[in-house]
PADREN-193386 format. One line per 8 residues: number of its first residue (from 1); for each residue x, y, z of C-alpha. Coordinates in pm, 1 decimal. Layout:
N
NUM = X/Y/Z  ... $
This chain:
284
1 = 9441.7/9655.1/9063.8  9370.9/9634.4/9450.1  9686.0/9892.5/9563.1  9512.4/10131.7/9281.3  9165.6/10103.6/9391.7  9204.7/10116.4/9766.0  9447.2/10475.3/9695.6  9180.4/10575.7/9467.9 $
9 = 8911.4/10566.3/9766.8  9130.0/10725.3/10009.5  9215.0/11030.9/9822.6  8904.5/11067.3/9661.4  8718.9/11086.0/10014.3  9007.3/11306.0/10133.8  8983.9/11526.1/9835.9  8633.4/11642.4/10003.7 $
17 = 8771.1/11751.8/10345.6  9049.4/11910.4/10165.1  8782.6/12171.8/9906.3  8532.9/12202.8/10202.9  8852.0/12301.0/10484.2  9026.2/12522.2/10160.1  8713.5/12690.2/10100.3  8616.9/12794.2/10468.9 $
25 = 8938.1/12921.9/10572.9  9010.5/13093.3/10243.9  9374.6/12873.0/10228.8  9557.4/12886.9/9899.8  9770.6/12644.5/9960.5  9522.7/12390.4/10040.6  9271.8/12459.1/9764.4  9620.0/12412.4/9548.7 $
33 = 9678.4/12087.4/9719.6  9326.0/11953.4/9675.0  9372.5/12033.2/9285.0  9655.8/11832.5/9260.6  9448.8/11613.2/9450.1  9212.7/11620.1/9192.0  9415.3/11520.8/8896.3  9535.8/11215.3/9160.5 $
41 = 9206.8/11155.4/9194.0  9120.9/11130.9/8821.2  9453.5/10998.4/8715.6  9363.5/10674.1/8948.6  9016.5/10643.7/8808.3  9160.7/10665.3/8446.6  9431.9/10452.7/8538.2  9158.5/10201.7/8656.1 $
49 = 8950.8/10237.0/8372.1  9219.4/10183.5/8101.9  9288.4/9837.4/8282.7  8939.8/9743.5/8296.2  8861.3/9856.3/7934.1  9177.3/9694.7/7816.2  9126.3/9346.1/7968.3  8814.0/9297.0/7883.7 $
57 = 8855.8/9439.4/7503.0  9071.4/9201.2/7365.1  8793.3/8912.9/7214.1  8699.7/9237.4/7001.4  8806.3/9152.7/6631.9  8846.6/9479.4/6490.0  9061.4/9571.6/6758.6  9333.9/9348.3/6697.2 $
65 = 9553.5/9523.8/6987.5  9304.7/9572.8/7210.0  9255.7/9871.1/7419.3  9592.4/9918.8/7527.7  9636.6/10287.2/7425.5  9388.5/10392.8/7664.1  9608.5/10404.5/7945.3  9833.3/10626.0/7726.3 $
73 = 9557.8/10844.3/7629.7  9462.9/10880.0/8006.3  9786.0/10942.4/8096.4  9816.0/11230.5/7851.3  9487.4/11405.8/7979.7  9630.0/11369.1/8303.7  9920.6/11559.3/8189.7  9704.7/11840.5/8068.4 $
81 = 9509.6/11837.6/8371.1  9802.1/11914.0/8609.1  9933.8/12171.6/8382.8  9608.1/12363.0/8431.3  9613.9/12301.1/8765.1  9991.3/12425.6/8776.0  9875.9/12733.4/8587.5  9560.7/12862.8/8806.6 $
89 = 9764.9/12787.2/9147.1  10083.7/12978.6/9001.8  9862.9/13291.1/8892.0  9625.1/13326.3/9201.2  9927.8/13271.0/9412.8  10115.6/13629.6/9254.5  9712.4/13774.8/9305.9  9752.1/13726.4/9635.3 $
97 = 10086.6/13794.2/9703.7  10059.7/14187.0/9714.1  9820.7/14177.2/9958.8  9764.0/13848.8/10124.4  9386.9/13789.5/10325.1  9437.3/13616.1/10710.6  9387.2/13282.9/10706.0  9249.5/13025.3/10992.5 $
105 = 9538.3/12867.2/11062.0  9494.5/12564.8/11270.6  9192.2/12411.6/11023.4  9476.4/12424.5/10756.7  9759.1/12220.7/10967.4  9459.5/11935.6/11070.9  9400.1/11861.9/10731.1  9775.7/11914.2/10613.0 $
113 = 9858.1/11640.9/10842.3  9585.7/11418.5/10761.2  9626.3/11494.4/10392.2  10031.5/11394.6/10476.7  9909.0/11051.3/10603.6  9691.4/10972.1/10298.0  9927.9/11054.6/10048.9  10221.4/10820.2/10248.8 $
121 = 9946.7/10526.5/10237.7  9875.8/10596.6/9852.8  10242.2/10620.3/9761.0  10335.1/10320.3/9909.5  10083.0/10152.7/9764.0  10155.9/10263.8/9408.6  10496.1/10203.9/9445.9  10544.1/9864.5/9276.5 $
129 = 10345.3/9910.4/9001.6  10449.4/10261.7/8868.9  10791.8/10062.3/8751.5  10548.5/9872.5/8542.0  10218.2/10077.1/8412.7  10311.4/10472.0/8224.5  10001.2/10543.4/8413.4  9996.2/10465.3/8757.8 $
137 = 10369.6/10609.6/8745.4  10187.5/10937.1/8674.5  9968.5/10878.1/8969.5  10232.0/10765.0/9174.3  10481.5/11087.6/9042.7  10101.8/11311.9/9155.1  10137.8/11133.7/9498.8  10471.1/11170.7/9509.6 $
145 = 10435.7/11591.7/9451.5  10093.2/11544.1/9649.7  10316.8/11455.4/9950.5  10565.6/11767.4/9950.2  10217.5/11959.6/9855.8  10114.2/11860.9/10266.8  10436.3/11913.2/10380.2  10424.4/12280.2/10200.6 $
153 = 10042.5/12346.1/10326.2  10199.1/12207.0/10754.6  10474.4/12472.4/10718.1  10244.4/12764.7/10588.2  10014.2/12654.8/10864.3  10269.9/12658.3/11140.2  10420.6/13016.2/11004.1  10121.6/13162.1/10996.6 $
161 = 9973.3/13044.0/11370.2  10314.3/13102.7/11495.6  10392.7/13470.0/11352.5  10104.1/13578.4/11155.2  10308.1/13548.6/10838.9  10000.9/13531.5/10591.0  10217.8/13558.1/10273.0  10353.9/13201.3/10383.3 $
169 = 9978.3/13084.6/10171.8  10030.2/13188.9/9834.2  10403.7/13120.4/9848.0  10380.8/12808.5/9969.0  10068.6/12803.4/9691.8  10267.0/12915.8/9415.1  10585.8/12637.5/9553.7  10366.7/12363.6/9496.9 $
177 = 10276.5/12477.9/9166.6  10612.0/12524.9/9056.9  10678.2/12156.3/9211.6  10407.4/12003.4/8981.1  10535.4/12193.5/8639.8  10858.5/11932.6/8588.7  10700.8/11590.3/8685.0  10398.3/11681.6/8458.9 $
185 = 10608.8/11768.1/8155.9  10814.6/11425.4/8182.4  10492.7/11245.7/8194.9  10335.3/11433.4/7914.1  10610.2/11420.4/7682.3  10616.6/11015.1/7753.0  10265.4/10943.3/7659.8  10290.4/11199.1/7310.2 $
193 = 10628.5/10996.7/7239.7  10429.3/10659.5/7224.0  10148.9/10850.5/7027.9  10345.8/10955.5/6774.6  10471.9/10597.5/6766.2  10854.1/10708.2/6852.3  11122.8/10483.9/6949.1  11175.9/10357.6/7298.3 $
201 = 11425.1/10573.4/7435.7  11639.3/10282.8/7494.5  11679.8/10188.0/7189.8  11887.6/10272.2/6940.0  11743.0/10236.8/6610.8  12165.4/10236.6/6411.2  12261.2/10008.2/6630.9  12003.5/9760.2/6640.8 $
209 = 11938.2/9796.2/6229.2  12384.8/9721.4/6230.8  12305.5/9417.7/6477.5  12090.5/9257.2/6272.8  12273.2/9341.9/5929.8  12543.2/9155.3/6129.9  12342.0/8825.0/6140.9  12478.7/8562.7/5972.9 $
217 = 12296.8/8478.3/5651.1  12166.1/8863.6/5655.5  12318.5/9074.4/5341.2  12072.0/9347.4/5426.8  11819.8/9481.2/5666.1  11492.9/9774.3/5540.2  11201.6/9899.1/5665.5  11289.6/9849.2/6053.4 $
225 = 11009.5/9976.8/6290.0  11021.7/10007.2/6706.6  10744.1/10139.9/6851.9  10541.5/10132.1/7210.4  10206.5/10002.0/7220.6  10186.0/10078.9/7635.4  10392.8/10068.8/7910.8  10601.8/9774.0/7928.0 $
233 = 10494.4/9660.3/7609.3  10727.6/9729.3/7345.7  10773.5/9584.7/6914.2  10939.7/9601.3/6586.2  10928.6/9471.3/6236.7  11134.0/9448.1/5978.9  11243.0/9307.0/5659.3  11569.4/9096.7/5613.9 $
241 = 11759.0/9005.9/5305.3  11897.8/8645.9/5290.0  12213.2/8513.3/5120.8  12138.2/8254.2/4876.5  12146.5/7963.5/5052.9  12100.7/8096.1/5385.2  11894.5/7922.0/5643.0  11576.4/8133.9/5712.6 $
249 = 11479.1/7987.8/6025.4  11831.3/8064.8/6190.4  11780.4/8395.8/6072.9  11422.1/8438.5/6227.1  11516.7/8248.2/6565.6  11873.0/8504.3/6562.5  11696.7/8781.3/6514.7  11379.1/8733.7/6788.0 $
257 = 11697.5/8647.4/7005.3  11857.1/8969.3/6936.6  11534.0/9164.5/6983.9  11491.8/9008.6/7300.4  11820.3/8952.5/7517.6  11944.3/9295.3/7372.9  11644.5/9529.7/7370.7  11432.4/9354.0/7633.1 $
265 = 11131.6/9312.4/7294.8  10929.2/9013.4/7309.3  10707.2/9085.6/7011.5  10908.6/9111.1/6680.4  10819.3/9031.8/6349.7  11011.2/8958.3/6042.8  10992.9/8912.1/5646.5  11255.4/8690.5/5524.1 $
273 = 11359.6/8727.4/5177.5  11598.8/8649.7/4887.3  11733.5/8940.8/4729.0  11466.7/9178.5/4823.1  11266.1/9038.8/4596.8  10927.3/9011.8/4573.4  10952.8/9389.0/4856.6  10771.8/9693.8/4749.8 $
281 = 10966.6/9886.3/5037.5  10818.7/10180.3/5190.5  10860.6/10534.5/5216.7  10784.8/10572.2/5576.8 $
């Protein structure tokens, strides 16, 4: 929470130097960079949010799992976000191209460098926890881009003091936007997978349904379900036929093992039963 909320200040108060600097010098490349820095900005702050919301929302009855999706949800609109951002940069930048306007050069390298020096603080700060939250991964990925974003808006700078090379803006511009376009699609097509309530990618759905079937007592397994709740938190159900005479709670304590050891789930649940009776099984 700390790492998040100490990056969250820093680029947020750098994101203002970065418009009012973009917007006096008439830089592309740094009005693209402070867009990205935007979305990092209001990834953090939903990223934030979604924790607050989600550990203080679990007393609440009717929400029996909490607020968990949020960060999901926030994670999605941060998707979005970037790809307009990816889209605007990307079209000025061929605007410009055909006739590129002089830019004030040295402005644009001072707050490339500084911007370079925030963005190192913020990713190492996000580091650790982007291998365990889907959303501060997609602020650390932002960072991540953020920081090749300075490094693109030091190099236009230096072209254009050292040669007069204006056209290094909008290409530089329209780089950046092209940099954002892959990193936003992995992290949007994440967050819609646990939406729709798909499988973990890791697991295989055959396999683990033929792993259980090969429990001993088991004669048959239905109705198997994996699904995401949010990052790191992953479940399943099912319902598993007995053999007469089989012993239900070696069954149970097999299959929780199973879930567990192989698949890295800690929250299964399982209907036991004898012959599939007493099952009205599902179509979905």
């Amino acid at each position: 929470m700390r790492p998040l909320l100490v990056s969250f200040g820093l680029i947020v108060a750098f994101l203002a130097v970065q418009v009012v600097v973009g917007v006096v010098t008439g830089s592309l490349a740094l009005l693209s960079d402070a867009g990205h820095m935007a979305t990092d900005a209001l990834g953090l702050g939903m990223a934030l949010a979604a924790i607050q919301a989600a550990s203080t929302a679990r007393s609440h009855s009717h929400r029996t799992f909490g607020l968990y999706r949020l960060e999901i949800l926030a994670a999605l609109v941060n998707a979005v976000l970037l790809f307009g951002v990816a889209g605007y940069v990307l079209f000025e930048a061929g605007t410009r191209l055909a006739d590129a306007p002089e830019v004030a050069s040295v402005p644009v390298l001072v707050v490339g460098l500084i911007g370079l020096a925030v963005n190192l603080v913020a990713f190492k700060l996000l580091r650790a926890g982007a291998k365990e939250s889907l959303n501060v991964r997609g602020a650390y990925l932002e960072v991540l881009a953020d920081t090749v974003g300075s490094v693109g808006v030091i190099l236009a700078a230096l072209l254009m003091q050292a040669f007069g090379w204006w056209w290094a803006d909008p290409i530089v511009a329209g780089l950046i936007g092209l940099w954002i376009l892959p990193r936003t699609w992995r992290l949007g097509r994440k967050a819609v997978r646990v939406l729709l309530q798909a499988a973990p990618e890791h697991v295989d759905i055959d396999r683990l349904a033929a792993e259980l079937a090969d429990i001993e007592g088991v004669d048959d397994v239905h109705d198997l379900h994996v699904w995401t709740l949010t990052s790191q938190m992953d479940a399943a159900s099912a319902h598993l036929v007995a053999a007469p005479g089989a012993d239900q709670r070696h069954i149970l304590a097999m299959a929780r093992g199973l879930l567990s050891d192989g698949y890295g789930i800690g929250h299964g649940t399982f209907q036991v039963e004898h012959d599939g009776s007493g099952c009205d099984q599902v179509s979905w």
